[in-house]
Each structure stands twice: as structure tokens, then as C-alpha cells.
N, C-alpha and C positions, 0 to 999 in steps of 0.2 A: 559477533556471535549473538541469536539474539536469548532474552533472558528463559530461563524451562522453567517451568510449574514442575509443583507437586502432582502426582497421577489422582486422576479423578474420573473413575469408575463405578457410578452408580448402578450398571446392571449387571457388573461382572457379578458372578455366585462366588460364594467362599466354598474355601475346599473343605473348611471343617465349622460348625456352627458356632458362633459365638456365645460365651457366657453373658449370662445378663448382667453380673456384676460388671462387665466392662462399659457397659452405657454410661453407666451416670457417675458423676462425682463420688467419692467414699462418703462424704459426710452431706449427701443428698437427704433432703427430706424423707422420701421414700423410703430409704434405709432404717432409718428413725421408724417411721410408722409398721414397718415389717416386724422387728425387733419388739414393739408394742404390742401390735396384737399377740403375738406367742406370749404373753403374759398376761392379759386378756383374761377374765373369768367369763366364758360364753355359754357353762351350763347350761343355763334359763333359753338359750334357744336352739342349742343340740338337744333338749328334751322334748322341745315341740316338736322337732323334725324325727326323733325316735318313737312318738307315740305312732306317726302313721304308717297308712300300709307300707312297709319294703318295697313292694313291686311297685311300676313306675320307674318314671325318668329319676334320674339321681341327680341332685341339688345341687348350688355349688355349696361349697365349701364356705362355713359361715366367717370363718376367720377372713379370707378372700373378701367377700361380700362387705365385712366391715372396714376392711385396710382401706376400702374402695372409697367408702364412703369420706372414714376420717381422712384422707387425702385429697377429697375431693370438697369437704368442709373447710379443711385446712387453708385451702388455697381461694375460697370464696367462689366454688362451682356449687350449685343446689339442684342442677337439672339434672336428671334420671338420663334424658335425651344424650344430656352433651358430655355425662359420663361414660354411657355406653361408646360415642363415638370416640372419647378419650383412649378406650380398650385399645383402641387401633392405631390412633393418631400418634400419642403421650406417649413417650419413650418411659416417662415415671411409671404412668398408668399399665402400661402394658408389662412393667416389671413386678407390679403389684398382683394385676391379672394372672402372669405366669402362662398367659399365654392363651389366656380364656376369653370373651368378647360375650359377656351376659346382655340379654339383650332389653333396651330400658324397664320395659314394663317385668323383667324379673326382677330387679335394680330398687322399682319403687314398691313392689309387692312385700321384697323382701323389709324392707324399712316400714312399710304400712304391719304386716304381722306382727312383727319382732319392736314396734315401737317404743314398749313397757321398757323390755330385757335393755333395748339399747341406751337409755335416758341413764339404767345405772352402768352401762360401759363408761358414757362421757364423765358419770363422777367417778369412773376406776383412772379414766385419761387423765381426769385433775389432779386426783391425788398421787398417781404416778410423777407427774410434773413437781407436784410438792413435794414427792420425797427426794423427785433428781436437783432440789432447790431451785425449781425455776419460779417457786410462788416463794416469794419472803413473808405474806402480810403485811410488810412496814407500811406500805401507805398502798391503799384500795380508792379508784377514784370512782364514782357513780354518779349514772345519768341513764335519762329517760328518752325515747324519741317517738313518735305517733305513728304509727305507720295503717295506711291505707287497707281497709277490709274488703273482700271480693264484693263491694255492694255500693250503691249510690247512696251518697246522701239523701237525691233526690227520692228515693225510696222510703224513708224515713217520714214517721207520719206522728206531731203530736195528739194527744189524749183529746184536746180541745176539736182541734180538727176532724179528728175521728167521727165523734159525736155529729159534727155538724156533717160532714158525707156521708154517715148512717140513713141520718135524716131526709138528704137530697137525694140520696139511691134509692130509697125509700118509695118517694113522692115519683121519681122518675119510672121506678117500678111498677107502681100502681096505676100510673098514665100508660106505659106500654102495653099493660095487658088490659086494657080499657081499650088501648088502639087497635090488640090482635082482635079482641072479642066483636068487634066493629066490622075488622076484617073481613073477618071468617063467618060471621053473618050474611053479610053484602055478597060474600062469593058462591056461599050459600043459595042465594037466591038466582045468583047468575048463573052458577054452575050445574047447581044441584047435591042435594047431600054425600053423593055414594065420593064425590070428590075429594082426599083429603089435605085439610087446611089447618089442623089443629096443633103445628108446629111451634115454638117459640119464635119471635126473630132473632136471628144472633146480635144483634143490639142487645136484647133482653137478657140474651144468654149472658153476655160480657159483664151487662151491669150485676143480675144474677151474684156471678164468680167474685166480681169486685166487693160486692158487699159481706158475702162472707169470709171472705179474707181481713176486712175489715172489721166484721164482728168478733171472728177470731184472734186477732189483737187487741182489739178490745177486753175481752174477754183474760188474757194473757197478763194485759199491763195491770189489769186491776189486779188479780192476782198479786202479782209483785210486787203493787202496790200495795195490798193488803200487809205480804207477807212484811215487807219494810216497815211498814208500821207494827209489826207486833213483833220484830225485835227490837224497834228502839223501846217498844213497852216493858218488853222481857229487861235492858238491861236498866230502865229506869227502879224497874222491882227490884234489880240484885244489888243495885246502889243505895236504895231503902233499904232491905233484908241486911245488906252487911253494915251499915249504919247504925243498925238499932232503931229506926226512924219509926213512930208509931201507923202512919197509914200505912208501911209498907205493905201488910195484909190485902187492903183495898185495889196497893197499886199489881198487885201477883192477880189477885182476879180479877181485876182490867185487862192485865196483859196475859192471861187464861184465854179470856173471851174474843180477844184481837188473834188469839192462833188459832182458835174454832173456825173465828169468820175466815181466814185467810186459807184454811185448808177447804174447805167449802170450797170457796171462789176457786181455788187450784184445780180441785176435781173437776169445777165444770169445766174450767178450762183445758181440761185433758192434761194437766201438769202431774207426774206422777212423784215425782219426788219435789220435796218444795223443807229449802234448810231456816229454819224459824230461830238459830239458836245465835244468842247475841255473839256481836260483830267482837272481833279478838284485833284490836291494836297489832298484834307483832304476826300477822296472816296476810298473808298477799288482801288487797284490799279488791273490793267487786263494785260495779258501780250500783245504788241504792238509790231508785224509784224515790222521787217526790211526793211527798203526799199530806192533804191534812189533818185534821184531828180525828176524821173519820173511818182513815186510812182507803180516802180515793186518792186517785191519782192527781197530781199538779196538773193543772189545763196544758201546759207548756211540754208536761213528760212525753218523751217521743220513745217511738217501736221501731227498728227498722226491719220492713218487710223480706229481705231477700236473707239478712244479717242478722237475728235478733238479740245475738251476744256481743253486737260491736257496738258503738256509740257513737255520735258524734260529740270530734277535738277540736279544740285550738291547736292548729299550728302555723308559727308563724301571724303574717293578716291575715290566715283564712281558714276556714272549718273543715274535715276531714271525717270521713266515716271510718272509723277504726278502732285500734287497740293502743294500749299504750305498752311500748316494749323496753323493760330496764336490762342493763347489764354495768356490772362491777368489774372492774380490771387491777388487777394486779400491775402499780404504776412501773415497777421494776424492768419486769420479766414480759407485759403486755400479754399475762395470760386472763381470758375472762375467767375468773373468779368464781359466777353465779350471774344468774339471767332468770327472769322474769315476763312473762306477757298476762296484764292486766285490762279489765273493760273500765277500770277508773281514770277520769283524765288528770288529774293532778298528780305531780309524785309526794308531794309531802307524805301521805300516804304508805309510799311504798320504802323508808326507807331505815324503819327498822327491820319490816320483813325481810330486805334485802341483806339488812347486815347480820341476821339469823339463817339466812342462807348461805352466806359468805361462812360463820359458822360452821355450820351441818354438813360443807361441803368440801373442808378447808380442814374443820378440827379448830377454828380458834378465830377468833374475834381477830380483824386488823388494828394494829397498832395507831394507824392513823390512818382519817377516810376525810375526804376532799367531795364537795357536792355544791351545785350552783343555789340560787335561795329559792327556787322550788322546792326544796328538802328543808326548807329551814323551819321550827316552830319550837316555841318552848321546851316544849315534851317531848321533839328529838333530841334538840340541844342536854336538856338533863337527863336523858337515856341513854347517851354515848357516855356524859360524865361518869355517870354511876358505875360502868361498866369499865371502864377504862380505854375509852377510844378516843382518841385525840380527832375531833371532830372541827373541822374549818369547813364550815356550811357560809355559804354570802348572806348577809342579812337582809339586800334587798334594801327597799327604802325606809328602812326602822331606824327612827329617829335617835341622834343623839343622845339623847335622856337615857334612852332604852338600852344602848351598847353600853353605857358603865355599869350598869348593871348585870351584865351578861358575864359574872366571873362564876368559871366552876371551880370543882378539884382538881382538875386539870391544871389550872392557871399557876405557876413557877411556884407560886407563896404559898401554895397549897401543902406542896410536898407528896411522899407516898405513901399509905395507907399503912398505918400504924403496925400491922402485923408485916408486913413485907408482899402481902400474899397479893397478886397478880386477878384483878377481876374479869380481865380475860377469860381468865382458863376457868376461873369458877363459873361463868356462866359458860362454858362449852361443856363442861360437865353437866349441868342442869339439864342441857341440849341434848347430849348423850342420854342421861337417864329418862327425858320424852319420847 
């Protein structure tokens, strides 16, 4: 006898339609993110959608729209495209949907609108996660990775360079329309006036477009140049002023006069807002134009044309036009924590801002944080101390001499802080009350 299968009937119809809870496991992801959004505070973008007219096609359902997304975050999908196709495909997707199929470009419109609203859904998701204890804090591991900006390197044009192809588009300019005016003489003669020739060449045109694209970076970097130079003035005055130092007077109307000139050079630059106000240690960090004591730009400072808020990285042996993107995890639970994208390439940098976002987003300083010796410097090391974060940064190649010397309060012999009192939580309250 030989062996029978199971029946397998893919086109037979059902006599009664199935529940969707029967697809998927009980303790499917899905289920989880269903259960989340119904506790979701999504006000902030049910009230955009009730300010406009009623009449009209009707929306989806933003809780819908969101389950979609965090699901589709969850699982390391970013495409609008291959969400939409998911509606159909994804037995999860389609139980999230309910049975709807939004089509991408609703998908990305609705995340492009609702941007703002959504940035605080993800801190409602985190700290939902913290309150179901999936974030302990005990130990927060951080790191930084480069990633590529929608633009070439090769796009990218130093200050020095600049000047010197102002110059030659210049000169080439000047010869072309000596060559049109030539032209158009000579055809003049041949053809007769009524004929007309008084056209540019699109050679001329090209170079033309090129060069003001290039004056207008120009134009841009000094600026920023400018403006870079009159906050490091600004905070060299507020380091005088709180000092007591007597030139500090001199050194305020120095760095007066460095934010005139730089708001100037902004306007001409068509820069309408331009932030002159000294750089803050514990602030996501920005990258900061080169320049001398005149506050031009370094020969070497570069713009990049297609990009102008990306930069070029080291990564790796090789250079990269981009962003520099941190995120903090939660070593436990492997929840990100807090995340970051800066134009600075270094992280030393970024990582007390990050541990002030871990913070603000968390309710409380990690217990202990882990970071490669990109992060390492003095004044991180005695900023975690003071605070009470058990900080194991790599030091990198600092010399023996220098690690005996690296003990804080942290270190065993130390002990803990005379009142009993947790510096943790006093600085989250500090946090709290900014």
C-alpha cells in the first residue's frame, strides 16, 4: 500500500472565512505591535487630519499607518515600495493591514507629514519597552558608523580650489565671448545684419552656470567660515567674563565684531538664519569650518555641491561623503536606547550628548556604558565619573605613564558618595527640569 499525504488544496475556497488570528503564532511580533499601537498617544496627528476639509477620500487609519511602519522598522524593511507589496504578500503585514493594501507613495507621504508627531511615538515605543523591562540600563554599549550621503565625493570642492576655478572660468569666459563677438562679426559680414547670431555658445552657457555655482559656495563657506570663527571668539569672551580676566572687555568686542562680519557675509550669501552662539560640549556636535584669525576659510575646507550638510569621512582605508550615525543599545535587551546622525567625523564628540540622550529618553543615566577609543578623552572619562557611569572607553594607544593615572571615583577604593545619593538620577532630574 503505498504511503498518503496530507490533502493539499490551495484553490479549494473555505466555506467560512478565516480569523486572522489564526495565521500567525500567538506570540508573533505582530501581535505585540497591535497591542502597542492602541496605547500609542497619536493626538498630534489625528489633529492634523481633523483640521482639513471632511469631504474627500477618507485616510487610513493612522494607528494602521503606524503599526505598518513600526513593523516594518522592526524587521529592517525602509521601503514604502516593499511595504506596500508586503500588504499582500506578509501574512504579518496583511494582519496589521486588516485587510487594506495603502499604496507606497500614501505609505511615504504619510511618514513625510506626520514626521515631527512620529519621532515622539518612537520615544512612547522606548519607554513602553522600559516600563515592560525590556531596557534595564545596566550597561548601554555605543558606537558610531559613517554612512554614505546621496552625493559624491567627487562633488566636493575645497575653498583653495574654488578660488583657483573662479579664476580659470573666469579667463575662459572672457576668451569665449571674445570668440562669440568674433563670430558674429565675421557672419555679420557674410550673412548680413537682419541674420541672427547673437546667441551665447552652450560651451559659454556651461561654463557661465559653473561658475556661479561656484561663487555661490563660495560665497556659503565663507560664511560659515566666518560664522565659526565668531563663536569660537564668543566662547573665548565667556571664558574671560567668567574668569574675571581683565581683557575680557576687549576680548566681547572682538567677538561683537566677528558676529557683524559673519552675519554680513550670511546675507550675502542668501543664509537666512546663521546660529553664532557658542558650541555646548553636551549638544549633538556639527562639523566646524576651518579657518584663520581672520575668520576665512582654511585652503583645504571643502563644500560639497550636490550635499552641503554632509562631509567627507574616514572609513575604514577610504574616504566617504557622508554623515556620521551613533546609536546606544541597551546591552541586555538589544533595544536602541537613543540614536543620533551628526556632520562631525569623529565620535569623541558625540558621547556625552549621547549619554544625555540615553537620559532624556530612558529617565536615567546607564549604569555602565562600553565605547571603543574613538570616545575616549579626558573630559569624557571625568564626565561619566562625576556622574556615576561606570565608563570602560579603550584608551587606544595612551601610554602606560598615562593609565596609572586614569583612577576615578568609580575605581573600588573610592567607594560611594558620602550621602548615599545616586548621581544618576540627579542629573536626570536636571534633564527633566531643561
Amino acid at each position: 500500500m503505498e504511503k498518503q499525504y496530507r490533502p493539499w488544496l490551495p484553490r479549494h475556497p473555505l466555506m467560512f472565512p478565516p480569523s486572522p488570528t489564526d495565521w500567525l503564532a500567538a506570540d508573533h511580533l505582530a501581535y505585540f505591535i497591535l497591542d502597542l499601537v492602541e496605547q500609542l498617544d497619536l493626538s498630534e496627528i489625528d489633529r492634523a487630519y481633523q483640521v482639513k476639509d471632511h469631504r474627500g477620500e477618507r485616510p487610513y487609519h493612522p494607528r494602521m499607518m503606524t503599526a505598518l511602519l513600526l513593523y516594518a522598522y522592526c524587521t529592517g524593511e525602509a521601503s514604502s515600495r516593499k511595504i506596500e507589496q508586503a500588504t499582500s504578500d506578509d501574512v504579518a503585514m496583511r494582519v496589521l493591514a486588516g485587510g487594506e493594501h495603502p499604496d507606497h507613495t500614501r505609505i511615504s507621504e504619510f511618514r513625510r507629514k506626520h514626521l515631527n508627531a512620529l519621532r515622539t511615538v518612537w520615544v512612547q515605543v522606548l519607554r513602553f519597552c522600559r516600563n515592560a523591562g525590556l531596557v534595564k540600563l545596566g550597561h548601554v554599549a555605543l558606537d558610531g558608523t559613517k554612512v554614505k550621503a546621496n552625493a559624491s565625493k567627487h562633488k566636493a570642492m575645497s575653498y583653495e580650489r574654488m578660488l583657483k576655478n573662479d579664476a580659470e572660468l573666469a579667463a575662459e569666459i572672457d576668451a569665449l565671448l571674445h570668440r562669440a563677438e568674433e563670430t558674429d562679426r565675421a557672419e555679420d559680414a557674410e550673412y548680413g545684419k537682419d541674420r541672427r547670431g547673437n546667441e551665447l555658445p552652450d560651451e559659454l552657457a556651461r561654463r557661465e552656470t559653473r561658475r556661479e555655482r561656484i561663487r555661490e559656495g563660495l560665497a556659503k563657506l565663507q560664511a560659515e567660515a566666518a560664522a565659526a570663527r565668531a563663536r569660537e571668539l564668543a566662547e573665548r569672551a565667556e571664558e574671560a567674563e567668567a574668569a574675571g580676566k581683565a581683557g575680557a572687555a576687549q576680548k566681547r568686542s572682538v567677538a561683537d565684531g566677528a558676529a557683524k562680519r559673519a552675519q554680513e557675509k550670511a546675507e550675502g550669501a542668501g543664509i537666512s538664519e546663521l546660529d553664532l552662539s557658542p558650541r555646548d560640549p553636551e549638544t549633538l556636535p556639527s562639523h566646524q569650518v576651518q579657518t584663520d584669525a581672520e575668520g576665512n576659510p582654511h585652503p583645504k575646507a571643502q563644500r560639497n555641491f550636490t550635499d552641503p550638510d554632509s562631509r567627507i569621512m574616514k572609513q575604514g582605508g577610504d574616504y566617504v561623503q557622508g554623515y556620521n550615525c551613533q546609536a546606544a543599545v541597551d546591552a541586555e535587551s538589544q533595544v536602541i536606547v537613543a540614536q543620533a546622525v551628526t556632520n562631525q567625523p569623529p565620535d569623541c564628540e558625540h558621547l556625552i550628548p549621547m549619554m544625555l540622550l540615553v537620559a532624556s529618553e530612558c529617565g536615567l543615566l546607564p549604569k555602565t556604558a562600553t565605547a571603543d577609543n574613538g570616545y575616549y578623552s579626558d573630559a569624557n572619562a571625568a564626565w561619566c565619573a562625576e556622574r556615576g557611569v561606570d565608563a570602560h572607553l579603550a584608551t587606544g594607544r595612551l601610554e602606560d605613564d598615562d593609565l596609572t593615572q586614569m583612577r576615578t571615583p568609580l575605581d573600588k577604593d573610592a567607594g560611594e558618595p558620602a550621602d548615599g545619593s545616586d548621581p544618576r538620577r540627579q542629573l536626570h532630574s536636571c534633564v527633566a527640569q531643561v
